[in-house]
N, C-alpha and C positions, 0 to 999 in steps of 0.2 A: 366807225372808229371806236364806238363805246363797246360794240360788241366784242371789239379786238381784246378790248383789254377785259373784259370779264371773263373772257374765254382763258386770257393767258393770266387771270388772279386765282381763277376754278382750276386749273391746271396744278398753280403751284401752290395752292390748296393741298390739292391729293397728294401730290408727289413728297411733301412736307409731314402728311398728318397716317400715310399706309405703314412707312418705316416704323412710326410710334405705338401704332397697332399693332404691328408683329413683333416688339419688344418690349411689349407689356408682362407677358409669361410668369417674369419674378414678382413683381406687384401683383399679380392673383394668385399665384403660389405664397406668399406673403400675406395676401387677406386669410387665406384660408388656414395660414397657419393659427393668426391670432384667431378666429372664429373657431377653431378646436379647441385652441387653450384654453376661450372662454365659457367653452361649451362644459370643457373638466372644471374648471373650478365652478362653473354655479348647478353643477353636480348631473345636467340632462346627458351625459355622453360617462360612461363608464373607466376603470383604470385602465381594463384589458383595450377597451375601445379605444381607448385613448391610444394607447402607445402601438395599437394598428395602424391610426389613422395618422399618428406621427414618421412612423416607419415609411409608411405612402408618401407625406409629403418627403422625405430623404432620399425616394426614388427620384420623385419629379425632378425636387433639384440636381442632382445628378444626372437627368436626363439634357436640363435648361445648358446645364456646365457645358456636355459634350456636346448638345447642339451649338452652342453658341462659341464655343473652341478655335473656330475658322472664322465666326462673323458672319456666315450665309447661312441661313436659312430655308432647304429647300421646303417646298410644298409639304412633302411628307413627314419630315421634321416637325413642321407648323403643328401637322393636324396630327403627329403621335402624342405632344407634349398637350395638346389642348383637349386630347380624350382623357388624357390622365388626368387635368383638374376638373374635365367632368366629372370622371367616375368617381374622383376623391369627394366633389361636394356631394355627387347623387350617397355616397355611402356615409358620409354626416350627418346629410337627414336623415336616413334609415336609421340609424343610431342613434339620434333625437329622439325617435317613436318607438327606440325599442319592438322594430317590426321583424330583428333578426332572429335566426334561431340557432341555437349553440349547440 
């Protein structure tokens, strides 16, 4: 009987904590926003850079909008919006280090 019930608390566990996971999207498009801003003002990320890597996060959001329009989330949804605030952090740090070239 104890098994019964860890099985059915592990259950609604998951079923509770997947949804939260896949609407997370705006809070990491949101961390990242502030993590450029502060990047422009304590001067390591450039003007031009800046306002690249602000135009980027304008896509995302716009992307978050239309996926989330209907409320469902397909798979491919998930993983277009979640490349994009990869590529958005992986091109922060490169901006950081100044490793582009113009």
């Amino acid at each position: 009987m104890k098994h019964f019930y860890f099985i059915l608390i592990f259950l609604l566990g998951l079923s509770i904590s997947s949804p939260a996971k896949a609407q997370n999207f705006q809070a990491k498009q949101r961390a990242q926003e502030r993590t450029i801003r502060a990047a422009y003002k304590s001067g390591k990320i450039t003007e031009q850079e800046y306002y690249k890597l602000m135009d980027e996060q304008e896509k995302i959001k716009e992307a978050i909008q239309k996926y989330d329009s209907d409320e469902y989330w397909t798979p491919h949804e998930k993983n277009v919006v979640h490349d994009k605030l990869v590529r958005a952090e992986k091109r922060l740090s490169r901006y950081k280090t100044n490793s582009e070239v113009y």
